[in-house]
C-alpha positions as CSV (number, residue, x, y, z in Angstrom):
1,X,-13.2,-57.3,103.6
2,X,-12.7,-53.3,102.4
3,X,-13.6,-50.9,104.5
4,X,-14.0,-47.2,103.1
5,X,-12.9,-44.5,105.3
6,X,-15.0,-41.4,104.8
7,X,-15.4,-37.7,105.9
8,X,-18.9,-36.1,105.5
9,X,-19.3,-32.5,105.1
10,X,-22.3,-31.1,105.6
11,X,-24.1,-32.9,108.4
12,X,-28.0,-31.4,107.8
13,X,-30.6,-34.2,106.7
14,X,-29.0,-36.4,104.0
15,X,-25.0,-36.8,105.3
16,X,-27.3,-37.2,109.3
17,X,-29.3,-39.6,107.2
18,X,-25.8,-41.4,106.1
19,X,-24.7,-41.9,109.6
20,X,-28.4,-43.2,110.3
21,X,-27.5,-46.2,107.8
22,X,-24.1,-46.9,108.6
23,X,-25.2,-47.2,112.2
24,X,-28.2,-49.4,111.4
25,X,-26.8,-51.4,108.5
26,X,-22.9,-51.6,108.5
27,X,-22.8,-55.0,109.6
28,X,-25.2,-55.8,106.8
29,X,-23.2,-54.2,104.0
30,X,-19.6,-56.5,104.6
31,X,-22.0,-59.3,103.7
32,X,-24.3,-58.0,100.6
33,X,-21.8,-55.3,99.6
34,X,-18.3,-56.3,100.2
35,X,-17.7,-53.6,101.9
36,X,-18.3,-51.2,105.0
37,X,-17.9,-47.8,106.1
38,X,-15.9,-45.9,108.8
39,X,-16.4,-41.9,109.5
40,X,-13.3,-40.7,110.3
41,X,-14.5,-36.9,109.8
42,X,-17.2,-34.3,110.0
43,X,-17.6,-30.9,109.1
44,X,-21.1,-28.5,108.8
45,X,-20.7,-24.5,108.6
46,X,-23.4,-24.7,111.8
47,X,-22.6,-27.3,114.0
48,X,-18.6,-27.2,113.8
49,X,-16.3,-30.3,112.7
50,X,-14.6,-33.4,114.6
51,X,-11.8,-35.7,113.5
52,X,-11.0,-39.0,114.6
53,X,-8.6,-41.1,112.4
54,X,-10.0,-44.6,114.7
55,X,-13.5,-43.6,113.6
56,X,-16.4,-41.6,114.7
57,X,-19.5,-43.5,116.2
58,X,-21.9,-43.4,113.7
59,X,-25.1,-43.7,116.4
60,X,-23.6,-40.7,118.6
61,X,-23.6,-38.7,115.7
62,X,-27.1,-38.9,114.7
63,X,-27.9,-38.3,118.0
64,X,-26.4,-34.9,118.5
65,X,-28.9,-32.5,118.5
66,X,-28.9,-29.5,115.3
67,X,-27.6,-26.7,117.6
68,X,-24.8,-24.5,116.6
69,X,-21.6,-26.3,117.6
70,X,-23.0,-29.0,118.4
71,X,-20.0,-31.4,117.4
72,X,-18.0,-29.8,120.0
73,X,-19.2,-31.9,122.5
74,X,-17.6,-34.6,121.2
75,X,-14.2,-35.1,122.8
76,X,-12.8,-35.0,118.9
77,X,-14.8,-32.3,118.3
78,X,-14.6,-28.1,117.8
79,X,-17.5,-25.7,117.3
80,X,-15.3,-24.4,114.3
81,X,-16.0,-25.8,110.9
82,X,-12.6,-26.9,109.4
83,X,-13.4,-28.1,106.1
84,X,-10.3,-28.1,104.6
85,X,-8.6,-30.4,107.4
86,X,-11.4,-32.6,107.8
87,X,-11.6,-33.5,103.5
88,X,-7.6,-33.0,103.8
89,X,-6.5,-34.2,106.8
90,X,-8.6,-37.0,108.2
91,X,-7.9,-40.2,106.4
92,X,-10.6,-40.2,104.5
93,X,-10.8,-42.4,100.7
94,X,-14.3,-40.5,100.1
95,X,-15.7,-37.2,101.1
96,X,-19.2,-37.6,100.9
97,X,-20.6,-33.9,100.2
98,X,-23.9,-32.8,100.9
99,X,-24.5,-28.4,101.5
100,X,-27.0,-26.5,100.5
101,X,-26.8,-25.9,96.8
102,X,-26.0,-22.8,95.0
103,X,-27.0,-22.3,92.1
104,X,-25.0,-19.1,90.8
105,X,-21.9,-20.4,91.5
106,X,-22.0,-23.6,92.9
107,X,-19.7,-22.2,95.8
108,X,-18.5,-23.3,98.6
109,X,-19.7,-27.2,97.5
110,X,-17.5,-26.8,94.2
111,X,-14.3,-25.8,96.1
112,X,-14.8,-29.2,98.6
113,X,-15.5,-31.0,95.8
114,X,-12.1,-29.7,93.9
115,X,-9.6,-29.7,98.0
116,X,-11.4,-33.5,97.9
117,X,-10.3,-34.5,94.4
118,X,-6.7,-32.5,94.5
119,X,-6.3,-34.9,97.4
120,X,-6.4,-38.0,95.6
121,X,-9.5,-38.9,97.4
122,X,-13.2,-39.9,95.7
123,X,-16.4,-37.9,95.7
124,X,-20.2,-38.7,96.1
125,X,-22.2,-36.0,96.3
126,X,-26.4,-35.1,96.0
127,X,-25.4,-31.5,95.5
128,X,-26.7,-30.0,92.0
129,X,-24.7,-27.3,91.8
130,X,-21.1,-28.4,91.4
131,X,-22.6,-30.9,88.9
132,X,-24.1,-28.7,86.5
133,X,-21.4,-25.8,87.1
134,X,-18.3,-27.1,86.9
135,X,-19.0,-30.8,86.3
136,X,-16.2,-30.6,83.2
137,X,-14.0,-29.5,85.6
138,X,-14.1,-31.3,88.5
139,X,-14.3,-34.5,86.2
140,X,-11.0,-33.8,84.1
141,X,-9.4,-33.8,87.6
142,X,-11.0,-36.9,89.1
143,X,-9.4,-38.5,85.9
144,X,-6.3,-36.8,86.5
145,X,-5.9,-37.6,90.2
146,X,-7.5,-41.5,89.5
147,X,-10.4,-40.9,91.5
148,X,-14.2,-40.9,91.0
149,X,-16.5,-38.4,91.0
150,X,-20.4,-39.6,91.4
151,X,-23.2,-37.6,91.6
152,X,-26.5,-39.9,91.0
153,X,-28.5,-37.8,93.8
154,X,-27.8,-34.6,91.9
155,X,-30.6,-35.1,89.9
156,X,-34.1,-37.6,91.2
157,X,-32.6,-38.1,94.6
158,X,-32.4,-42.3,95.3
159,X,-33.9,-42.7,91.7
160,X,-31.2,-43.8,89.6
161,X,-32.1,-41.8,86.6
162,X,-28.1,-41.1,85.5
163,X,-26.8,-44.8,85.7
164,X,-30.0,-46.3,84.8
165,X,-29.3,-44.5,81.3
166,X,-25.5,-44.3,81.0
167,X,-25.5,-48.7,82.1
168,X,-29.0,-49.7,79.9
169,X,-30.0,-47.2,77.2
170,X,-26.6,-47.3,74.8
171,X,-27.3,-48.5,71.4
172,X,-30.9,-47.5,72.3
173,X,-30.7,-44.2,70.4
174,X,-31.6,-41.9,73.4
175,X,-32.8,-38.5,72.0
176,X,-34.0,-36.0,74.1
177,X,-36.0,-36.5,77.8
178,X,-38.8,-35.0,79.5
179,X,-39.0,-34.9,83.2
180,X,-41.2,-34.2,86.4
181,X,-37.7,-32.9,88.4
182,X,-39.0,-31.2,91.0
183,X,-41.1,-33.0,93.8
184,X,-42.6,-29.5,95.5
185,X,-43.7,-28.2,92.2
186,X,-45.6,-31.5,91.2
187,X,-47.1,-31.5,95.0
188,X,-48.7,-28.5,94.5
189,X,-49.7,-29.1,91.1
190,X,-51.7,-32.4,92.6
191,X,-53.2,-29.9,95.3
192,X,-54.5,-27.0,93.4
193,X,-56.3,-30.1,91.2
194,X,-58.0,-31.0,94.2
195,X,-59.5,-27.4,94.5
196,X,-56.2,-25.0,96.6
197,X,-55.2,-21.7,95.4
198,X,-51.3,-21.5,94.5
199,X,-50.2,-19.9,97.9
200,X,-52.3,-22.4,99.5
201,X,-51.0,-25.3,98.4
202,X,-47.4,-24.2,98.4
203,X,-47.8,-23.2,102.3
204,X,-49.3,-27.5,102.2
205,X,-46.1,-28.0,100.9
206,X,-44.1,-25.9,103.1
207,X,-45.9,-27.6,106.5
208,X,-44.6,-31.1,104.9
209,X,-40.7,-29.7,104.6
210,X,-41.1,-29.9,100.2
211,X,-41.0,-26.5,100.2
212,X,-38.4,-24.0,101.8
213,X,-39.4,-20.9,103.4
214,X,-38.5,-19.0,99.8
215,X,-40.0,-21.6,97.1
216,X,-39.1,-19.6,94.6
217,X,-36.3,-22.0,93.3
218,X,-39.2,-25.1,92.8
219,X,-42.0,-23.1,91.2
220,X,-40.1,-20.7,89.8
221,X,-38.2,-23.9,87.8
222,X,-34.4,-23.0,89.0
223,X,-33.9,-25.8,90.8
224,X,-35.2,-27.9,87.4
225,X,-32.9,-26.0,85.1
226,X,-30.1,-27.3,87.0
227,X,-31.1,-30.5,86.6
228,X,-32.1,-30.2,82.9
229,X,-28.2,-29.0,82.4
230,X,-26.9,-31.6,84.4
231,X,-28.9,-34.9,82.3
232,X,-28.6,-33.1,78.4
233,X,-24.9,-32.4,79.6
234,X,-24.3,-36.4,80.7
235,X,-26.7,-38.2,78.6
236,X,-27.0,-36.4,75.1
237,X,-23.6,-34.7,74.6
238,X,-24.0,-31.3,75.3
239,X,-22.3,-29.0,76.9
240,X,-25.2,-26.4,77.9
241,X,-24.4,-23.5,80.6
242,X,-27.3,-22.6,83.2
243,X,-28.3,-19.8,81.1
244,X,-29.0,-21.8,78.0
245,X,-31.9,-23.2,78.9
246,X,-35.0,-21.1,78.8
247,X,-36.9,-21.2,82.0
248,X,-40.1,-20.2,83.4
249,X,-42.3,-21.9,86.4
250,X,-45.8,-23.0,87.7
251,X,-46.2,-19.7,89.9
252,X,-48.6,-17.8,86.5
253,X,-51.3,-21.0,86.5
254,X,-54.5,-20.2,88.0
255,X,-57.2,-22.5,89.6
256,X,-59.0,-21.8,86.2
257,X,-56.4,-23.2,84.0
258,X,-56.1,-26.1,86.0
259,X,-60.0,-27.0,85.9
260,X,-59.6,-26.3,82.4
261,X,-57.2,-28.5,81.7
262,X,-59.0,-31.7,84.0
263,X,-62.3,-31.1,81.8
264,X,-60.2,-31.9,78.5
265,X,-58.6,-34.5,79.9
266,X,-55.5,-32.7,80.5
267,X,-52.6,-32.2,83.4
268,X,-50.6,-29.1,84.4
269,X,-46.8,-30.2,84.6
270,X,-43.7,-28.3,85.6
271,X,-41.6,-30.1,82.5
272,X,-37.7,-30.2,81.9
273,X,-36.7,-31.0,78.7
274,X,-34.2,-31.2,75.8
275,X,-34.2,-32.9,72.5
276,X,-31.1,-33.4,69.7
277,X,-31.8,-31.6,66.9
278,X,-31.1,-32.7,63.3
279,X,-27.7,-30.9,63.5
280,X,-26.4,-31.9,66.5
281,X,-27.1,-29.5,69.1
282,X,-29.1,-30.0,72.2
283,X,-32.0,-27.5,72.9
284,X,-33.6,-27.3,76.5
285,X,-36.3,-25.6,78.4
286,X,-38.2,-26.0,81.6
287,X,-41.7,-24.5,81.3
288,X,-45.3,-25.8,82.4
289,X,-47.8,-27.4,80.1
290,X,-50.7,-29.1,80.2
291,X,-50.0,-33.0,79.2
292,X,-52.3,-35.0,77.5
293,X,-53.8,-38.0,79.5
294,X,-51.8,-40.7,77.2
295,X,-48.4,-38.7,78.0
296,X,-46.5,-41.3,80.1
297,X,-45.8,-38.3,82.8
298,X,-49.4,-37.0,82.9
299,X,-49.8,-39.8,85.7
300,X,-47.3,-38.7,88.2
301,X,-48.4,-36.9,91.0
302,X,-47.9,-35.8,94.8
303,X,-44.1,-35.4,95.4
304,X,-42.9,-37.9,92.9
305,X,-40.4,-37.5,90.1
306,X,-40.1,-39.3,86.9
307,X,-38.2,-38.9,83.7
308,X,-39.3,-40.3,80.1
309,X,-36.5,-41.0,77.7
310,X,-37.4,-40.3,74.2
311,X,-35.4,-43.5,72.2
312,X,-35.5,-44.4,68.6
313,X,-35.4,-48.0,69.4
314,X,-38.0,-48.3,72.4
315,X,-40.2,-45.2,71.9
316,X,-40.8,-43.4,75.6
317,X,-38.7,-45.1,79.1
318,X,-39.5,-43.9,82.2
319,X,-38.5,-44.3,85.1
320,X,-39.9,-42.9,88.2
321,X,-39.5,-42.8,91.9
322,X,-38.8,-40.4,95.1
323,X,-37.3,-37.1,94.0
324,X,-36.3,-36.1,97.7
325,X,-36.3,-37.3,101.2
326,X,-33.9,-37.8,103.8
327,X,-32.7,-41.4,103.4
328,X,-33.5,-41.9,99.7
329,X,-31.0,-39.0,99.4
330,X,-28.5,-40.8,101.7
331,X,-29.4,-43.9,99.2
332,X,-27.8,-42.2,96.4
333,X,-24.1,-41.7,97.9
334,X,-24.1,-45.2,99.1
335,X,-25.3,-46.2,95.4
336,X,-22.2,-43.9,94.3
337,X,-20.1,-46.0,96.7
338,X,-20.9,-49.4,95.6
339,X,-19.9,-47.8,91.7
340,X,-16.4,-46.8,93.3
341,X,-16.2,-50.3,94.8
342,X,-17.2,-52.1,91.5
343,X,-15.0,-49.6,89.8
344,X,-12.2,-50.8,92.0
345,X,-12.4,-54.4,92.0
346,X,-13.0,-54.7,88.2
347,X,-9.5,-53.3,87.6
């Protein structure tokens, strides 16, 4: 039976979330995965780092509260954050990162993500930054050093939009794509068509935890662009930068507009796109428009993503699901695991 040793940095909701499943379901996966997982390290700018080559209990983890230092009340632990040892140091096969993202430079996730890979050691990560930054990059060297590098959460969360297309669609003759990629945006959307103002709805959204305290990076469509780069980049061929794709948000549309729209038969939608064009290149955009009631997003609504994949050979696929959450998130770096494990044992 494999077991994985691996070091999570970052510890906020998603890598906490991680824990939460290894502790609950470990015994579960040696029998329907083939494998399990040991957490020999830990690291969070906030809440300081621990190290323990014989493993980490995953339960007493969870449990520590989300207090500065907190991991120095393990007896393994420090209320200093040393990344570099833990993703270095601590045994681990995979670093599982999970920071906040950001998206001017990708920094300091990109420079985990490179200590991890220089180390011989594979990378999961939900983190859209890194991805659509430097994804090039940190790829070349996960080839170089004979590691992975897996990053389905990067885009819809525990939907798996990137394997779902890379393993299924070949030969298909994807395109272009349209996508609902932001779940806050699309929340508040599907509350100012039940009758809220704009600031209404996206204080609705911040009460639930969709939005953060600045939203400006869901309506405004940042956090979209990213992912537009990061699926035109992977699944069409291109090789777009951040600033290539033109990019405005939901924040202009008035309660007006969106009545407007409902009496035609019509849906605002926070859209990222790109298409192929007849020469080659890839052009992308994330803007709002109203979709038609036959478009095969126009039904998504609440929190939800969904992507439809313009093919020659099947006309629009889409594929929907959770865009965000806690444990869907987690979902996504154990679904990256179970690739490196298939990966491994198919060699």
């Amino acid at each position: 039976m494999t077991e994985y040793k691996i070091a999570l940095v970052g510890f906020g909701g998603v890598n906490r979330a991680l824990a939460q499943l290894i502790a609950e379901r470990n015994a579960r996966w040696q029998q329907e995965l083939g494998f399990s997982l040991k957490i020999v390290g830990v690291t969070d700018l906030f809440l300081g780092s621990a190290i323990d080559r014989d493993g980490l209990d995953a339960a007493t983890l969870v449990a520590l509260p989300a207090s500065k230092g907190a991991l120095a009340q393990l007896a393994q632990g420090s209320a200093e954050a040393f990344n570099e040892a833990v993703i270095k140091q601590s045994g681990a096969d995979i670093i599982a990162e999970a920071t906040f993202t950001n998206p001017k430079d990708g920094e300091p996730a990109a420079t985990f993500c490179r200590w991890a890979l220089e180390a011989g050691k594979h990378v999961v990560t939900t983190n859209k930054g890194p991805v659509a930054l430097h994804a090039q990059s940190l790829k070349a060297l996960a080839k170089a050093k004979g590691v992975s590098f897996e990053y389905e959460g990067a885009v819809m969360s525990g939907t798996p939009v990137l394997r779902m297309a890379r393993q299924t669609l070949p030969g298909a003759g994807l395109v272009g794509f349209e996508g609902i990629l932001n779940g806050t945006s699309n929340y508040v959307l599907t509350r100012m068509e039940e009758g809220l103002g704009f600031a209404e709805a996206v204080a609705k959204a911040q009460e639930l935890g969709y939005a953060e305290a600045d939203p400006s990076a869901d309506v405004e469509g940042y956090d979209v662009r990213l992912k537009v780069v990061i699926l035109a980049n992977e699944l069409l061929g291109a090789c777009l930068q951040v600033s290539d794709v033109a990019c405005s948000g939901i924040s202009a549309i008035t309660c007006d507009d969106i009545q407007q729209a409902l009496a035609s038969g019509q849906r605002w939608k926070l859209i990222g796109a790109a298409s192929r064009n007849q020469d080659g290149s890839v052009q992308a955009s994330v803007q709002a428009r109203p979709l038609p009631g036959n478009h095969p997003l126009a039904g998504i609504s609440g929190a939800t993503n969904a992507v439809a994949f313009d093919t020659k050979l099947l006309g629009a696929v889409t594929v929907s699901g959770p865009g965000a959450g806690r444990i869907e998130t987690a979902f996504a770096l154990l679904s990256d695991i179970v690739a490196i494990h298939a990966t491994k044992h198919s060699a």
